[in-house]
N, C-alpha and C positions, 0 to 999 in steps of 0.2 A: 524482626519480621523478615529481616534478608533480604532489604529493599537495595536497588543499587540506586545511588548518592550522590551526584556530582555538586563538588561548591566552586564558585566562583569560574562558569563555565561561561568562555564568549561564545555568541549565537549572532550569525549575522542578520539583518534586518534588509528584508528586501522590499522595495514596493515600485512596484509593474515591471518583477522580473528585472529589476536593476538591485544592486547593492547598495545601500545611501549609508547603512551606519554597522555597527557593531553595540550588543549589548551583554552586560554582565550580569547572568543571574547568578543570584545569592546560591541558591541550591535548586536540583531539578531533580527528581527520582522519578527512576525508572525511564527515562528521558519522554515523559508525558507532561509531568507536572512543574510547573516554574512556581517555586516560594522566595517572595521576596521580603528580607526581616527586618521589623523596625522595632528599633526602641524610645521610648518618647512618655511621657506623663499622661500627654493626651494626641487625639490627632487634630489635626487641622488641614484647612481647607487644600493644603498643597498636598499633602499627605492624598487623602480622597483624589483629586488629579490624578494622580502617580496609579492610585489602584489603580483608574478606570484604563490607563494608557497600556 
């Protein structure tokens, strides 16, 4: 599809206009979408955490 791809890209994290962290998404295309990929049998409840954050 000729999406453009980036893996393992830092994004910094601001909140109110200050810098507090750095994070690493797994892949982001098109620089709109952050996918972040797990592998696991089943999820659990830290897993769901992680989505909502």
């Amino acid at each position: 599809m000729n999406l453009k791809v980036e893996k393992q890209k830092p994004i910094n994290v601001f909140y109110r206009e200050i810098k507090v962290g750095e994070y690493f998404a797994d892949l982001i295309v098109e620089n709109k979408v952050i996918l972040e990929l797990k592998a696991a049998e089943c999820l659990i409840e830290e897993h769901e955490l992680q989505l909502i954050n």
